[in-house]
DSSP file (Angstrom, degrees, kcal/mol; ACC not computed):
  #  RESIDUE AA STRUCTURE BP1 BP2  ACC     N-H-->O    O-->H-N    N-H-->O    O-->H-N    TCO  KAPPA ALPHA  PHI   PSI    X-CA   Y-CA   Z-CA
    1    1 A X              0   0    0      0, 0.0     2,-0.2     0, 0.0    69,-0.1   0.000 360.0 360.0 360.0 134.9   -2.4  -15.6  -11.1
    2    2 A X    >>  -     0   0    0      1,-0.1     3,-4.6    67,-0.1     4,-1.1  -0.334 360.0-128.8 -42.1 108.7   -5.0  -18.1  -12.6
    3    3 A X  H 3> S+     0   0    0      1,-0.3     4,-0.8    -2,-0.2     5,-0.2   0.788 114.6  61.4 -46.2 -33.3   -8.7  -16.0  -13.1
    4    4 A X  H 34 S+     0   0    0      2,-0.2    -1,-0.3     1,-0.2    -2,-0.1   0.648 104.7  38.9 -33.0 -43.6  -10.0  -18.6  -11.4
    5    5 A X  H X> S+     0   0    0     -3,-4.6     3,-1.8     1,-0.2     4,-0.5   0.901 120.6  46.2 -96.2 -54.8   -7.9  -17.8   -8.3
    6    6 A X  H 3< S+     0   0    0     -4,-1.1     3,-0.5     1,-0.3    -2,-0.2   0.649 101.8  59.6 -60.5 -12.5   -8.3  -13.8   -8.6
    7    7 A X  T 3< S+     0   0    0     -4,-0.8    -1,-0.3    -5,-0.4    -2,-0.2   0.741  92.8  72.3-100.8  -5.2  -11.8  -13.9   -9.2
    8    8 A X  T <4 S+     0   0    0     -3,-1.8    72,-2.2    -5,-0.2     2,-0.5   0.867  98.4  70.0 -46.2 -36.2  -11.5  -15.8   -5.3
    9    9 A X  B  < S-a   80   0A   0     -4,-0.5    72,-0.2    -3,-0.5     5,-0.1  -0.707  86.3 -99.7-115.1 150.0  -10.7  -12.0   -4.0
   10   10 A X    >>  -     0   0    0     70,-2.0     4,-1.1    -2,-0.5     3,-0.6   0.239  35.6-109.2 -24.6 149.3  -12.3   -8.7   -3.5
   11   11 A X  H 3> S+     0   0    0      1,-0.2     4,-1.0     2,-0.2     3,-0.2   0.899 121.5  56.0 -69.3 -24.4  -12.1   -5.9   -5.6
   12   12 A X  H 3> S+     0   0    0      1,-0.2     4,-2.7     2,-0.2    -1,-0.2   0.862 113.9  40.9 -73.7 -26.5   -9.6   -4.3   -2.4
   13   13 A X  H <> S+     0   0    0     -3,-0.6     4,-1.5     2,-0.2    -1,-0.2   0.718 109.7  53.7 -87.1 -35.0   -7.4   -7.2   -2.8
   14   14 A X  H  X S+     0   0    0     -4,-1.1     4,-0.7    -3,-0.2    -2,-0.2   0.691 113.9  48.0 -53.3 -42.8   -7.4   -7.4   -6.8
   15   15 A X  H >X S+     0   0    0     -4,-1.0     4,-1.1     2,-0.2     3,-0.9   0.975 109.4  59.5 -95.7 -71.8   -6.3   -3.3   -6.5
   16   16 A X  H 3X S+     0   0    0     -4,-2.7     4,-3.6     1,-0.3     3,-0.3   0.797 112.2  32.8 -29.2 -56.9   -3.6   -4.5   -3.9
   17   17 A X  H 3X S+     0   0    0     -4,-1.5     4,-1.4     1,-0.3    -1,-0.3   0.915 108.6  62.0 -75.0 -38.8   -1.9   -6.6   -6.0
   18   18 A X  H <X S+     0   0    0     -3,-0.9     4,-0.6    -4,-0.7     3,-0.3   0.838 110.1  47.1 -30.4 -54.9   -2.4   -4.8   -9.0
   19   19 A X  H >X S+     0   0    0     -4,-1.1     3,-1.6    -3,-0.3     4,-1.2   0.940 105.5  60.5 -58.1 -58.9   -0.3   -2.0   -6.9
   20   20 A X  H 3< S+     0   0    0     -4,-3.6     7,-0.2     1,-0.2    -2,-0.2   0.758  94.6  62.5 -22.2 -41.9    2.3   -4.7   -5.8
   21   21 A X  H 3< S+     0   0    0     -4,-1.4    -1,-0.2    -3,-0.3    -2,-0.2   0.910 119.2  27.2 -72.7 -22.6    3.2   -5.4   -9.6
   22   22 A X  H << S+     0   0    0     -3,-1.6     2,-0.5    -4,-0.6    -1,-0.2   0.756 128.2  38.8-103.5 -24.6    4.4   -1.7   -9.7
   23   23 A X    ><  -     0   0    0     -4,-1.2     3,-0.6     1,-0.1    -1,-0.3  -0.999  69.5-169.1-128.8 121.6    5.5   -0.8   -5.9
   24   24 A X  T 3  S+     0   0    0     -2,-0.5     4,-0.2     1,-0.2    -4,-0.1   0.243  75.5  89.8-115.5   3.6    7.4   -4.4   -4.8
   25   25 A X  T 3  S+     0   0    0      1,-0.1    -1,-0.2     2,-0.1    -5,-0.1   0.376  80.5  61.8 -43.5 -31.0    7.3   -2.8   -1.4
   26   26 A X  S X  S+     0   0    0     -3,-0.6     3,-1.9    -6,-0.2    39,-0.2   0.727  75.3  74.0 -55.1 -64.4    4.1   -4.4   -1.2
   27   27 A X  T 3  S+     0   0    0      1,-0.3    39,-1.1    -7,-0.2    40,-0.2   0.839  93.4  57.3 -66.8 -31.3    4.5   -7.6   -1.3
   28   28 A X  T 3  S+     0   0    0     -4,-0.2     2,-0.6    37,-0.2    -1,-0.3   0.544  75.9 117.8 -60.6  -0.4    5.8   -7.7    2.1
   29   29 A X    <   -     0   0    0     -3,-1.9    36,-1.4    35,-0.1    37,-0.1  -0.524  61.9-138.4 -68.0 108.0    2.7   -6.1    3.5
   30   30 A X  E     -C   64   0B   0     -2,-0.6    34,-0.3    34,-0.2     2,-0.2  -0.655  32.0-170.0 -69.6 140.2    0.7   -8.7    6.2
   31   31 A X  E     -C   63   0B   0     32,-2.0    32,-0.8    -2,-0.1     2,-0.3  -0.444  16.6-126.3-112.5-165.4   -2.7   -8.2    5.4
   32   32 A X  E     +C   62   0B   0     -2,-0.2    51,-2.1    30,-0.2     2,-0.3  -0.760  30.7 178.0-154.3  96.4   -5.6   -9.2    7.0
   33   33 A X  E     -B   82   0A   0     28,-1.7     2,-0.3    -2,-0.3    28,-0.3  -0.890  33.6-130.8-147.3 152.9   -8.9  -11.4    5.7
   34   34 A X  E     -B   81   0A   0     47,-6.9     2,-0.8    -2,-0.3    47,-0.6  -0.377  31.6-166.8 -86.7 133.8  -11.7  -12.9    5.8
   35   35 A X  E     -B   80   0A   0     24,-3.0     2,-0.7    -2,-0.3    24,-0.4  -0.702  18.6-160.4-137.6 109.0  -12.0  -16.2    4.4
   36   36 A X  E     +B   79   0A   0     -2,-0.8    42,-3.8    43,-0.6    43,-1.6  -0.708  29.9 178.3 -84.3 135.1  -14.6  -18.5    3.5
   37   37 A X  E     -B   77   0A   0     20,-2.8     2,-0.3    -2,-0.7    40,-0.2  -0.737  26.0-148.2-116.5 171.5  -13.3  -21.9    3.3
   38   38 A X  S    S+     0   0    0     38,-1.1     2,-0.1    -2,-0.2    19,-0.0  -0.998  71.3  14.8-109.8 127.8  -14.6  -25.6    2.6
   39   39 A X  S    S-     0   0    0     -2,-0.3    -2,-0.1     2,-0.1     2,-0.1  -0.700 114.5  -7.3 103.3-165.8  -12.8  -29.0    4.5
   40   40 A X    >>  -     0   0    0     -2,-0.1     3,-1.4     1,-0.1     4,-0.6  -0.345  55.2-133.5 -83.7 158.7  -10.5  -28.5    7.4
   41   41 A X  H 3> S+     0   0    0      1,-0.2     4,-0.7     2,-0.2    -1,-0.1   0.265  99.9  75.4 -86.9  35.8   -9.5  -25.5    8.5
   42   42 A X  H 34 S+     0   0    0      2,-0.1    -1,-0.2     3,-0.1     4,-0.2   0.199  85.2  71.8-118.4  18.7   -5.7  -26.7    8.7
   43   43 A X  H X> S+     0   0    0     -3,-1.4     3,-1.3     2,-0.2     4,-1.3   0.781  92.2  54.8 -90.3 -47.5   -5.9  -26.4    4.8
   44   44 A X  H 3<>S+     0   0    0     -4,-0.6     5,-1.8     1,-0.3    -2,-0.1   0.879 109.0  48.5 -28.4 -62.4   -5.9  -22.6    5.4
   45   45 A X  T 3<5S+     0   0    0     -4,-0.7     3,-0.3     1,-0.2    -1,-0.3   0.718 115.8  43.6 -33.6 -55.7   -2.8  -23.2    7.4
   46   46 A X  T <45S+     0   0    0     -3,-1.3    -2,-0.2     1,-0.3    -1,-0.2   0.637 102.6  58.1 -75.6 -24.6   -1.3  -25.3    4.7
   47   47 A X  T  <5S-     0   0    0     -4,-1.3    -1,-0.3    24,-0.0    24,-0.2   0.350 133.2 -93.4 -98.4  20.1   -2.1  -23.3    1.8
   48   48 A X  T   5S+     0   0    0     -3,-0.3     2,-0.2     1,-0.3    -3,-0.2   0.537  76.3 142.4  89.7  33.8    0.1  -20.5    4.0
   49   49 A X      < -     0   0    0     -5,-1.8     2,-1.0    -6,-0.1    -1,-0.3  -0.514  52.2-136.6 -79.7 135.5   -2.4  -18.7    6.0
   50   50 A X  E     -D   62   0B   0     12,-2.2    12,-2.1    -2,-0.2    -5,-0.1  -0.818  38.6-144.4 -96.1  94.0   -1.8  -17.5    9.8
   51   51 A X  E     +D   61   0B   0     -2,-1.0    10,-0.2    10,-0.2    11,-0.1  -0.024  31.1 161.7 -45.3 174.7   -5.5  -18.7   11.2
   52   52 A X  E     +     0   0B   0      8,-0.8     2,-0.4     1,-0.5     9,-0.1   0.278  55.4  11.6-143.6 -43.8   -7.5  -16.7   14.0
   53   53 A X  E     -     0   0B   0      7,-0.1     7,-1.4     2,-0.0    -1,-0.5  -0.858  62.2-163.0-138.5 150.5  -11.0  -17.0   14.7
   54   54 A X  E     +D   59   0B   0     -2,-0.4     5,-0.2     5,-0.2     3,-0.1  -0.911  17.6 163.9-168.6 125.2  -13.0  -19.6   13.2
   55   55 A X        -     0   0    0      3,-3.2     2,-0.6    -2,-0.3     4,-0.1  -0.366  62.1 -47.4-143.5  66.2  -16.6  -19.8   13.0
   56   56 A X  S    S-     0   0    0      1,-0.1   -19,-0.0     2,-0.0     0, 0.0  -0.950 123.7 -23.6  91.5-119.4  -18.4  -22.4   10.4
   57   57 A X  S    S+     0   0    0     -2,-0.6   -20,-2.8    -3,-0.1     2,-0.3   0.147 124.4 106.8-118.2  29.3  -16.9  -22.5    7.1
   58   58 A X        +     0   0    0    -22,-0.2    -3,-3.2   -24,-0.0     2,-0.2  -0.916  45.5 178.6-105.4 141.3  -15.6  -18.4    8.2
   59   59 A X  E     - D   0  54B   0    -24,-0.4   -24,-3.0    -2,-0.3    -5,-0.2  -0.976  21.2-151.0-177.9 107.3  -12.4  -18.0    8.8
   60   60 A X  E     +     0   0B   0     -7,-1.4    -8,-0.8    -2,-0.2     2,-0.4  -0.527  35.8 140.7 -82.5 170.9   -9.7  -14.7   10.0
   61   61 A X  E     - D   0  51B   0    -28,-0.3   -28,-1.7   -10,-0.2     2,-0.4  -0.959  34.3-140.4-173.7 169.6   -6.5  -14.8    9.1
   62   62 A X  E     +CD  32  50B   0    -12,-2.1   -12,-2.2    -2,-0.4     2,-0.3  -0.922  21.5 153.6-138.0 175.2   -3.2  -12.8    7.7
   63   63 A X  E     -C   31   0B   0    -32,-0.8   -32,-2.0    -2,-0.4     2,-0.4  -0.944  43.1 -76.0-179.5 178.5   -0.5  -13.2    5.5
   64   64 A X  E >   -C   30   0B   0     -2,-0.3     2,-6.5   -34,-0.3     3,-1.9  -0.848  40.6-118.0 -94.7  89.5    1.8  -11.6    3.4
   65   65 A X  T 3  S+     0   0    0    -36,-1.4     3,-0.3    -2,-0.4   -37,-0.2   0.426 108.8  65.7 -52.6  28.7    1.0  -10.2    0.1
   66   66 A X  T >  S+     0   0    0     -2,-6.5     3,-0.9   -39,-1.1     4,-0.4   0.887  97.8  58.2 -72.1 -59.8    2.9  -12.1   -1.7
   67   67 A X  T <>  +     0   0    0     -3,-1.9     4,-2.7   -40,-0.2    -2,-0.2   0.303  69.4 100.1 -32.9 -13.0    0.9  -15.1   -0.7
   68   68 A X  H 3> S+     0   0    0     -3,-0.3     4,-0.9    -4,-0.3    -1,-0.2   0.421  78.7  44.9 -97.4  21.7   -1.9  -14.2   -1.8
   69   69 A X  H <> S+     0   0    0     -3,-0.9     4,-0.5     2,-0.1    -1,-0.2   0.790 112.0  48.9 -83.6 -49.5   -2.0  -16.2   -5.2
   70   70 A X  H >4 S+     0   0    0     -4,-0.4     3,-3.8     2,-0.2     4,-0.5   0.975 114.1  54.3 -63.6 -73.0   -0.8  -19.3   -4.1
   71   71 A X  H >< S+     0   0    0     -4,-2.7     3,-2.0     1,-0.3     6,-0.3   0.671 116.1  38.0 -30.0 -58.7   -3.9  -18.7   -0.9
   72   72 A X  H 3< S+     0   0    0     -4,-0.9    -1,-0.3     1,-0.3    -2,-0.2   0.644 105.9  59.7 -85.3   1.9   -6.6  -18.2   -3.2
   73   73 A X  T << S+     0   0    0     -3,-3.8    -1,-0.3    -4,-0.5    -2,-0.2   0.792  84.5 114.5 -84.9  -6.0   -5.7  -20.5   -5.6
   74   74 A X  S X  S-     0   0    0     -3,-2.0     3,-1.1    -4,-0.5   -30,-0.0  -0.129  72.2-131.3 -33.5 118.5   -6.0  -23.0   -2.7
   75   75 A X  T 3  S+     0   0    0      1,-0.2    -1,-0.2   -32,-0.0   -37,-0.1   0.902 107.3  50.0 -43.4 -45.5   -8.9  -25.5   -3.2
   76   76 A X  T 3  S+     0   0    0    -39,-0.1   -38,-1.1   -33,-0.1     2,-0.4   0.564  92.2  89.8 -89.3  12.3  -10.3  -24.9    0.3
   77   77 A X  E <   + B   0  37A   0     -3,-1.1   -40,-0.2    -6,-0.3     3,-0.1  -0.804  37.9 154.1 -76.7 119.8  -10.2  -21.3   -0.4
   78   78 A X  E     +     0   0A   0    -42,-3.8     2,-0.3     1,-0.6   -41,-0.2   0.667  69.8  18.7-120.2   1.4  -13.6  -20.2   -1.9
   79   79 A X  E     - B   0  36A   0    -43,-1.6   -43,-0.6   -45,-0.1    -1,-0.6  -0.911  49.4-178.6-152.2 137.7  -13.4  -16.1   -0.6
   80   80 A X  E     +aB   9  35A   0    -72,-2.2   -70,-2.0    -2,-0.3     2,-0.4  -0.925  12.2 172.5-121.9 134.7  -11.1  -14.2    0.5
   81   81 A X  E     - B   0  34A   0    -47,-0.6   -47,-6.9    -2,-0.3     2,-0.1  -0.996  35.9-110.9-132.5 117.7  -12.1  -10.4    1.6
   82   82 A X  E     - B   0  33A   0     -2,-0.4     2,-0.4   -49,-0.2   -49,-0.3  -0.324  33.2-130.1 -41.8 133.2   -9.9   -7.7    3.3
   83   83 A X        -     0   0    0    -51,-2.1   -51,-0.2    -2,-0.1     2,-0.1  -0.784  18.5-135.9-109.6 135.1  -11.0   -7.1    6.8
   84   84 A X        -     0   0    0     -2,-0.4     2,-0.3     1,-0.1    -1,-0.1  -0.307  16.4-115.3 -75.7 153.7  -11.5   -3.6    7.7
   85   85 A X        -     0   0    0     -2,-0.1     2,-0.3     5,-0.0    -1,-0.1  -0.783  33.1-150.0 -91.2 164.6  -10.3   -2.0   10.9
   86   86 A X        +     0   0    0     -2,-0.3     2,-0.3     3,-0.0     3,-0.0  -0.863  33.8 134.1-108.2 142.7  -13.4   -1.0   13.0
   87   87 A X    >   -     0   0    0     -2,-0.3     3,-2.2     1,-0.1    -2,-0.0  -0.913  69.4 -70.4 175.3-176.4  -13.2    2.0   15.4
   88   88 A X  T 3  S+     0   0    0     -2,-0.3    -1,-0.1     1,-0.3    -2,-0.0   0.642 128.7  34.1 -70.8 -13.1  -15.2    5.0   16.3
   89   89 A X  T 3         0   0    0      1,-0.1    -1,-0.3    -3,-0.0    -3,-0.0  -0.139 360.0 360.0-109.5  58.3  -14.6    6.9   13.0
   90   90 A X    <         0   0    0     -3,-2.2    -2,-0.1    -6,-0.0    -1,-0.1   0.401 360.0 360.0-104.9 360.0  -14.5    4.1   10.6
């Protein structure tokens, strides 16, 4: 992936894939993230993103890690961050 594209994601997401190269188990994993974008959000879509909530230029979504090189290398990607679960002991 381009530095350009990685420097797009989180340190959790950088680790993730970093783990992928070695366990290929991985890559199949849907994740779940936060995504600041620019433009329409049916770029998200395009660059192979499943939207959900959409709020400005913030944006959920999931996908597969595999995907996630091509996502962030996306032009209308400018963040991607892992979304946490919430719950009463998080």
């Amino acid at each position: 992936m381009a530095d350009a594209a990685e420097n797009k994601l989180d340190h959790r997401l950088r680790a993730l894939l970093a783990r992928a190269r070695d366990d290929t188990s991985l890559l199949d994993q849907e994740i779940h993230v936060f995504v600041r974008f620019v433009g329409r959000v049916e770029e998200l879509a395009e660059a192979g993103a499943r939207v959900g909530s959409v709020a400005g230029d913030i944006a959920t979504a999931a996908l597969r890690v595999r995907e996630l090189p091509a996502f962030s290398g996306s032009p209308a990607v400018r963040l991607v961050e892992a979304a946490g679960r919430l719950g009463p002991n998080a």
